[in-house]
N, C-alpha and C positions, 0 to 999 in steps of 0.2 A: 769039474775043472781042477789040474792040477795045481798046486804053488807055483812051479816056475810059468802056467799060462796066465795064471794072476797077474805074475810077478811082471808080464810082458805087456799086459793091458792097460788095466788102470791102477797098478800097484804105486810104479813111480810116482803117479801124479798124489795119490793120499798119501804115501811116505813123505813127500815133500809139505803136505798141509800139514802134517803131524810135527814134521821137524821144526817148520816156523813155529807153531804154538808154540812146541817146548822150547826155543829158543827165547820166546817173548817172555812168557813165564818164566825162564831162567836168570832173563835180565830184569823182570820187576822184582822178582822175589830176592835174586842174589846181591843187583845193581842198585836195586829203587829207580828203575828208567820208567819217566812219565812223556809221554809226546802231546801238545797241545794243538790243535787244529788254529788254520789260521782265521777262522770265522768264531773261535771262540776262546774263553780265558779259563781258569783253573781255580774256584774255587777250592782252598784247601783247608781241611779240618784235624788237628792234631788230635790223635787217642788219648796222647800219655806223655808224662814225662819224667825222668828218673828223680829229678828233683822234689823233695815235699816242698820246699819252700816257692817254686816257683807254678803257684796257682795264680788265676784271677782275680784281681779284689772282689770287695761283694760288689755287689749292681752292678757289673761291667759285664759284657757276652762278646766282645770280641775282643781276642787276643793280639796284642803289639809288641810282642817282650818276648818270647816261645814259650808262653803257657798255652795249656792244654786247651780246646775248645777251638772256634771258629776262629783265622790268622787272618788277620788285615792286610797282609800281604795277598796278594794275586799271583796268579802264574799265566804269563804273559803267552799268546803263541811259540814253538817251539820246544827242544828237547832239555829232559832235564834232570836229574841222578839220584841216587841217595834219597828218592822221596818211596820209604819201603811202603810195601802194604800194609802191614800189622802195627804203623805208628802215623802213618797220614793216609786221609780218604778225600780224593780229586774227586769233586767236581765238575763237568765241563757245562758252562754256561756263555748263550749265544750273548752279540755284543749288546747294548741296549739303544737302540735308533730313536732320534725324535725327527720324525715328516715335518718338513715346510709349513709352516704356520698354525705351527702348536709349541709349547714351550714344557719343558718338565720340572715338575714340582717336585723336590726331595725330600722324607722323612727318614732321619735317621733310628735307627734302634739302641744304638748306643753313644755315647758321649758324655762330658761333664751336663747337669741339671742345669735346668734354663732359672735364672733368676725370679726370684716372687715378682712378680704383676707382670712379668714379659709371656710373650705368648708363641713367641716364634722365635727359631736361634739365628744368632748372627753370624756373617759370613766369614769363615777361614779359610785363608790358603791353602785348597787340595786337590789344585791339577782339575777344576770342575766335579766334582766329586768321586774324580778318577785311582786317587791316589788315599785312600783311607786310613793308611798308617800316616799323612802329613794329618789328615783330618781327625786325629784322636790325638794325636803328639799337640798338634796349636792350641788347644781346648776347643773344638766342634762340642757343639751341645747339642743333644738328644733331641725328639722332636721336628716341627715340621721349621725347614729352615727360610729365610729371607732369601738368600741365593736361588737360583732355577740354575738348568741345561736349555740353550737355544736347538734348532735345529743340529743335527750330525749323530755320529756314531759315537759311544762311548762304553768306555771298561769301566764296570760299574760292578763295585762289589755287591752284590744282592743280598749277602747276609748284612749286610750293613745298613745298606742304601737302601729306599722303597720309592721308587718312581713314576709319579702319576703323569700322565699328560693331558693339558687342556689347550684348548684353542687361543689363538691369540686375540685381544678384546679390539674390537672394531668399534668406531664410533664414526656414523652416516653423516652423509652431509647435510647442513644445517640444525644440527645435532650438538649438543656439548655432554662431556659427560662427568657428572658429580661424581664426585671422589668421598669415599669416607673408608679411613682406614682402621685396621684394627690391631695396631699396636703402636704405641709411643706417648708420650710422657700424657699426663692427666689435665684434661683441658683448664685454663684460666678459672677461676673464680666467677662467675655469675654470664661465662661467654658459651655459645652454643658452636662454634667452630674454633679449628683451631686460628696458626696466625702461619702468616706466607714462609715458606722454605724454601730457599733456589738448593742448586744442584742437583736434584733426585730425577732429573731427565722424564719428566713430568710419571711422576711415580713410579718409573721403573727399574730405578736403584732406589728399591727403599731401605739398604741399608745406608745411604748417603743422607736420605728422609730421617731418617732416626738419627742417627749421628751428629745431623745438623737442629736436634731439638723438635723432630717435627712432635706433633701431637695426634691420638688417636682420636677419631672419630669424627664431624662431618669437617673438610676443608672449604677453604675460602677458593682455595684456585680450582681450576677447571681442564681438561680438555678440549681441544678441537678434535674434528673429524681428521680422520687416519687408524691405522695399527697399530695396537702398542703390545707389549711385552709385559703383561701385568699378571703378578704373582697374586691368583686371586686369594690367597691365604692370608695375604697381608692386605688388598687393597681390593674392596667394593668398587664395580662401578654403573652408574645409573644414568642410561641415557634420558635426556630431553629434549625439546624443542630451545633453540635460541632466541632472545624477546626479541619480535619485532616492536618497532615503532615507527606506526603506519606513517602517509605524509597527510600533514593539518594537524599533528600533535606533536607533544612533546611526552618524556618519559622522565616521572618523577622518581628519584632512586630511595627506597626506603631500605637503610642500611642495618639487617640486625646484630651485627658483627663487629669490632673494632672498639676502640678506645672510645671515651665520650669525650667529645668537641668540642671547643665555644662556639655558642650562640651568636649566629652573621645578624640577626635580624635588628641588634638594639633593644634598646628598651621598650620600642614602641607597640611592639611584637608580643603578645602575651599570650600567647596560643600555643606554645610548641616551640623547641631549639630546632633552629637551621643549621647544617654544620657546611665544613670541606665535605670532599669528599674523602673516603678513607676512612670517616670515622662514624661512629653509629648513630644514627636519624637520619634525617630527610638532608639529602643533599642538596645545596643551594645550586646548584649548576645540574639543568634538567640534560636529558638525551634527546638531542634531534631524532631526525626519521633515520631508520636505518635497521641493523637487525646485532644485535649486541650476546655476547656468551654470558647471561648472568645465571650465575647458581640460584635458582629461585627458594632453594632452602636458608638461605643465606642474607637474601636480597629480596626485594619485591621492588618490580617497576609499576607503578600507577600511571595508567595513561592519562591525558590530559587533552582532550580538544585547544587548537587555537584558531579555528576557524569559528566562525559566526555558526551557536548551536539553535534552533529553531526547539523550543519544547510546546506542545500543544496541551493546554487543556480541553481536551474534546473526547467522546466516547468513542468514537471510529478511526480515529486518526493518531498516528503513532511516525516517529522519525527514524530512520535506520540505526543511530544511535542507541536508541530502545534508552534510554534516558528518563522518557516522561512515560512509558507504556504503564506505570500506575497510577499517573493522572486522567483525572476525567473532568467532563464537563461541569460547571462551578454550579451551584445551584445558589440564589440569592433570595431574598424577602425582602417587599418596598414597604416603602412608607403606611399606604394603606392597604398591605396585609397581603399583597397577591406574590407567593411564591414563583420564579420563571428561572430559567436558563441561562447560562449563557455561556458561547466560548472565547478562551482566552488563545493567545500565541504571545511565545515572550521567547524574544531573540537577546543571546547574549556572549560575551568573548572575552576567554581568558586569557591576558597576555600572556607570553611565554616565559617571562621573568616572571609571574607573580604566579606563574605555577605551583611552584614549591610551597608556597604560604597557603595558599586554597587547601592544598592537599595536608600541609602541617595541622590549621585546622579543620578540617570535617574527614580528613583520612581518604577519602573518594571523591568524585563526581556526583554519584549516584547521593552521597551523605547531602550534599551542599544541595541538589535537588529537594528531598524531602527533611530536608531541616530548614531551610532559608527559603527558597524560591515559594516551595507549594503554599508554606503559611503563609507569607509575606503577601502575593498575589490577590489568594484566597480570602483572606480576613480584610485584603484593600476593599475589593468589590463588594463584601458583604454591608462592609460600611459604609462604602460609596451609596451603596442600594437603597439600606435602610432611612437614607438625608430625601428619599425622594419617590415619587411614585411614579410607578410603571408607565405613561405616557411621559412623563418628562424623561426620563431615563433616556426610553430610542428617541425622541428627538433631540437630545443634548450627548448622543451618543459621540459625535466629533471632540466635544470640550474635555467628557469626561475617559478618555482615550488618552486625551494629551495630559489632564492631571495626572493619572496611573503613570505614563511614563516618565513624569517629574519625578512623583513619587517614589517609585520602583529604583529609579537609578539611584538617588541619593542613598537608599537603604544598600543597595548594593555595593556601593563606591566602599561602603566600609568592610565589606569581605573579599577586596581585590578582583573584583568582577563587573566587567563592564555590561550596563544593559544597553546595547543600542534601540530597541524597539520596543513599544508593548501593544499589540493590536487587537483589539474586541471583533471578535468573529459574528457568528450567528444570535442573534439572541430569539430565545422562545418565548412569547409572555402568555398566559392562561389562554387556555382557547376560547373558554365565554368572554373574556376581553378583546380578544383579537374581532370574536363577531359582531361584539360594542362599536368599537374603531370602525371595524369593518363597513357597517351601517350607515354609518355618523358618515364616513366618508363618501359612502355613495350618495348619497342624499345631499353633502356640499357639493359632487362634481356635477349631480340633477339640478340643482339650481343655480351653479354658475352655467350649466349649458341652456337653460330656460333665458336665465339673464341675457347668454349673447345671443342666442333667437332675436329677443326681443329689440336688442340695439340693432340688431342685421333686420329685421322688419320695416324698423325708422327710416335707418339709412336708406333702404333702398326707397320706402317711401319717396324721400325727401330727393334721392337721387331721381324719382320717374319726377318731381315736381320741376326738378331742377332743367331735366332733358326735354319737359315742356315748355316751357319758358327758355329755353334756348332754339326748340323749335321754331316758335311765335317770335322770337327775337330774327330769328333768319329773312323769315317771310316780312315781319315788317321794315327790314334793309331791304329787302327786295324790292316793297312797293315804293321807301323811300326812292331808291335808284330808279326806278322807273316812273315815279315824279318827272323826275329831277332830268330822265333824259326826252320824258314826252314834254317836259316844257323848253329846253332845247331844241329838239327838233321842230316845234310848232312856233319857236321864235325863226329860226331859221325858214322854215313853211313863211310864216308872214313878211318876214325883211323879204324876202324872194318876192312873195305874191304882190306885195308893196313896189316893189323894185319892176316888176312886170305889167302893173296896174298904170304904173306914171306914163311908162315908157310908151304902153297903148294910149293911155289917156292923152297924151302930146300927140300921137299921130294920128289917133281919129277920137277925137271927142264925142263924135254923134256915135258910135258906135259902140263906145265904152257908156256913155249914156243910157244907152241900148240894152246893150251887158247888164251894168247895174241895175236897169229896175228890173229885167229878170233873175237876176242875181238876189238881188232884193226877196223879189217873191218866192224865191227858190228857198233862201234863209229863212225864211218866216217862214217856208213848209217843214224845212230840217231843221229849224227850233224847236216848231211843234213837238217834232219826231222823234229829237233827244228827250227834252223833255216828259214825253210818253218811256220813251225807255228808260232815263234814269229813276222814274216812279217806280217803273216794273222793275226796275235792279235792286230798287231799294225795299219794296216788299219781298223779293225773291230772297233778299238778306234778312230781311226781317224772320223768315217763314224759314231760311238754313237755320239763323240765331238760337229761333226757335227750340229746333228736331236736337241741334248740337249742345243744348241747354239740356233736353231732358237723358241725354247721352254721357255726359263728363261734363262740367266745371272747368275740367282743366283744357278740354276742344273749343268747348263754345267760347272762351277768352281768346282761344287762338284766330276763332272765326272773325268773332264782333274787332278784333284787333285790324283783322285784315282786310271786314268790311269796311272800318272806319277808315283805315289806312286808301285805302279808293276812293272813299267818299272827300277823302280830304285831297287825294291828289286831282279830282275834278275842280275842287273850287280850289286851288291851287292855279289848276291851269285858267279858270274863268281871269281868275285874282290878276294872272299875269299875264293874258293875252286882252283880257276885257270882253265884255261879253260877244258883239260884231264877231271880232278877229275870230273867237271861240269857235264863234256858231258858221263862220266862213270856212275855218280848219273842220271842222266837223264834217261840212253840207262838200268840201270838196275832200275830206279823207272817202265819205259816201259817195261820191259821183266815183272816184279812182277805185273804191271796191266795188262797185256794183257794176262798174265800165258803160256809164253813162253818159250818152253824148249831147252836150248841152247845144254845140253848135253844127250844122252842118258841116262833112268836109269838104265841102265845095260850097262858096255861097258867091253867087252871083249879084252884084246888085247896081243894076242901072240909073238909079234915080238920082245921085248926086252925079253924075259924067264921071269925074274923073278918079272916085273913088273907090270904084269898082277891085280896081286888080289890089290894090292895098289891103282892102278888107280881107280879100281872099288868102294875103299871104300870111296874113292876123290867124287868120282861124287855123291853116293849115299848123301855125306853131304850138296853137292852145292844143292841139289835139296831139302833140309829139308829148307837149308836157302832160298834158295827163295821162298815154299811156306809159312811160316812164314814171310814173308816180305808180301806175298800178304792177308794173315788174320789181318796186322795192327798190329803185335807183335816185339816186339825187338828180333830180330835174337840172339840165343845163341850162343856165340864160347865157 
């Protein structure tokens, strides 16, 4: 190929790259022309300079004045002259970016010395540490500084500047977070934190914190949950939980921080200062329920029941609380020598004012359990014990229940602590004793049940005695009433038979003459006849008396009762009709049961003339009457 077909192809276009070089190079070298890009800035570095007198001091490595060495000046985006090659050497460096929620930390390389006991340099006006010729001019101090970069872009001289980034400090909900910083003045004399500082926007102007006097190391105030801005160079932080204080307590504030207070409590108080609060001990004004931000390096809350606390002396048995879970069942000795058991329950309630004072003296809940209650209980019942032996004990177990709870509250009342209750649980007593008791006791409930046996035996005894004789009582009302109405009816029987006898006797005298003496002989045959029967009735009782005698005592009284009871209603009726009447009521009760007919019913009788039809009509009436007597009806006259 020749030159001029070069010169036609791609000759123009390399002439042309050739000439830009030597045109750039013409101007760096003859011009000093620097060009800055706009994504970044121009460190620049001085070779030399004509002057001897115008070096660095010692310790200083960046230049602010035109000595030789690294310039504090920057070269900003853009064009720029007279900066030769053979006297300055550019730099280009990208901008320095901090992302959303991170924050950048600055250590300088150069500046004036950081003062003896400071540890971190304070903040001077330079553009965000943009501007490093303001930041060597105001005195910026070497080292890591209290100032940060928030999020953005920045022109950061990088021979100067060193810029770390860390995240921003979160602190979670329900959360606080303890602060302990690590620069500013030297805490108080004999105090473990420093003292409150406003302005520092809760630590994240800590040079407003210094300024304002703060102190290094652990603080009084605290964080809430959110983000913060914390230069972890200067300022620790340590999450925690916030105290609650559950509901049924209160929170006692043990303050180990602040000035010392006077004493709320009086003279009468010998245990411990109460203070305000603010200042250091046990605060007299406790924390309700609710959930509070206390720095627990700083502070300790003691929680406090104010409800009614149940502690058990018992091997098994334990309260949510967990209070008594190191007590156990009491163990005691009686009088005569027999070791046994027993369990206690002791209920009791801290007022909410006299919190502070419990907890001034014994420090805890837990202290006041095993210094007061467990001995106090413990030592009652052993002594209680020893006044008495093992059967008196459980059965005086109600009395000696309520002396304990005498006892107990009085002892209490002087540590601010109410006992409401003290109740004896189970008690155990030897087991060869319980099968003493045991014994003894069956053997009283065998003879008091032998004993009502035997009263239920009597009784009822006494009861069949009583239901015979009420029997026999029945039966001889009976024969009275039947007395009483067989001689009624047989008085009425006679006034009638009397009333019937005249009325014939008037109208036919021979007739009733007649009547009578067979009447007569009829009687003396039904005298006889009773007669023979009441023998036979009265051997027949004689010979039942007998059979019912060798049978019960308590029949045969009923018998011979009811025999006699007959026998006397016979001569009863003899007594009151007279013997005749008796024996006429008999001989015609006999004629009307056996339907015996004394007279014809038809009698004819010629021998007087005219008395014939009369007679007839005589008999026809006797004979109405007496079967009317035999159908059980009252005979008409």
């Amino acid at each position: 190929m020749t030159f001029s077909g070069f010169m036609s192809g791609y000759g123009w276009i390399i002439l042309c790259i050739i000439a830009l070089i030597l045109y750039k190079i013409i101007l760096r070298v003859f011009f000093g022309m620097i060009i800055i890009p706009e994504s970044s800035i121009g460190l620049v570095t001085k070779k030399f300079t004509l002057s001897s007198s115008n070096r660095l001091p010692d310790g200083r490595i960046i230049a602010t004045k035109g000595e030789a060495g690294f310039q504090a000046k920057t070269l900003a985006p853009g064009l720029y002259w007279f900066m030769w090659p053979w006297q300055y050497s550019v730099e280009l460096s990208v901008f320095t970016v901090i992302p959303e929620g991170h924050i950048g930390m600055v250590l300088a390389r150069d500046g004036e010395e950081i003062p003896t006991g400071r540890i971190l340099s304070r903040k001077v006006d330079c553009d965000n540490f943009q501007d490093a010729q303001a930041f060597l001019d105001n005195g910026g101090q070497r080292g890591r500084q209290t100032a940060f970069i928030t999020a953005g872009s920045y022109r950061i001289n990088t021979y100067l500047f060193e810029i770390t980034m860390v995240g921003q400090t979160v602190i979670r909900e329900s959360m606080v977070g303890i602060v302990t910083t690590l620069d500013g003045e030297p805490l108080a004399q004999g105090q473990i934190a420093g003292t409150m500082v406003d302005g520092h926007n809760n630590f994240q102007d800590i040079d407003s914190f210094l300024k304002n006097g703060g102190c290094r190391g652990l603080q009084p105030q605290v964080i809430l949950a959110g983000s913060y801005y914390i230069n972890t160079w200067a300022v620790q932080i340590e999450e925690s939980y916030m105290t609650e204080v559950p509901i049924g307590h209160v929170g006692v504030c043990i303050s180990y921080i602040g000035e010392d207070g006077e004493d709320q409590t009086g003279t009468t108080f010998k245990h411990g200062n109460i203070v305000t609060k603010g200042h250091r001990g046990v605060w007299m004004e406790p924390l309700g329920p609710g959930k509070y931000p206390i720095n627990r390096y700083a502070m300790k809350v003691e929680l406090v029941p104010t409800t009614n606390l149940v502690l058990n002396w018992a091997n098994a048995r334990s309260e949510a609380h967990a209070l008594d879970k190191n007590l156990s069942t009491i163990t005691v000795r009686s009088k005569d020598g027999f070791p046994f058991n027993l369990d206690v329950a002791q209920i009791i309630h801290v007022p909410a004012n006299d919190a502070p004072k419990v907890i001034a003296r014994f420090g805890s809940m837990n202290n006041l359990v095993s210094q007061v209650l467990e001995p106090t209980i413990g030592n009652y019942f052993r002594n209680s014990a020893q006044d008495s032996d093992v059967i008196s004990f459980l059965t005086t177990r109600k009395e000696r229940q309520e002396s304990a709870r005498a006892h107990i509250r009085a002892v209490l009342e002087e540590y601010n602590v109410n006992a409401v209750d003290t109740l004896i649980g189970d008690i155990v007593p030897p087991e060869a004793l319980m099968k003493t008791l045991t014994d003894r006791k069956i053997a009283q409930e065998e003879e008091k049940t032998y004993e009502t046996q035997r009263m239920a035996q009597e009784r009822r005894q006494g009861m069949e005695k009583e239901t015979a004789i009420a029997d026999m009582q029945r039966e001889i009302v009976k024969a009275q009433q039947s007395v009483e109405i067989s001689q009624r009816t047989a008085d009425s029987v006679v006034k009638k038979a009397e009333g019937d006898a005249t009325s014939l006797k008037l109208q036919v005298n021979a007739e009733a003459e007649a009547t009578k003496m067979r009447a007569n002989a009829e009687a003396e045959a039904t005298k006889l006849r009773a007669g023979a029967q009441a023998e036979a009735t009265k051997l027949n009782a004689s010979a039942e008396a007998e059979r019912i005698s060798k049978t019960g005592n308590a029949e045969a009284e009923k018998i011979l009762a009811i025999g006699k009871s007959t026998a006397e209603a016979y001569e009863l009726q003899v007594s009151a009709m007279g013997g005749d009447n008796f024996t006429r009521y008999k001989i015609t009760e006999e004629i009307g049961a056996k339907n015996i007919k004394v007279i014809p019913d038809i009698m004819i009788s010629g021998s007087n003339g005219s008395d014939g039809p009369m007679n007839g009509l005589m008999g026809l009436k006797l004979m109405e009457m007496m079967s009317e007597k035999k159908k059980g009806e009252e005979p008409k006259i």
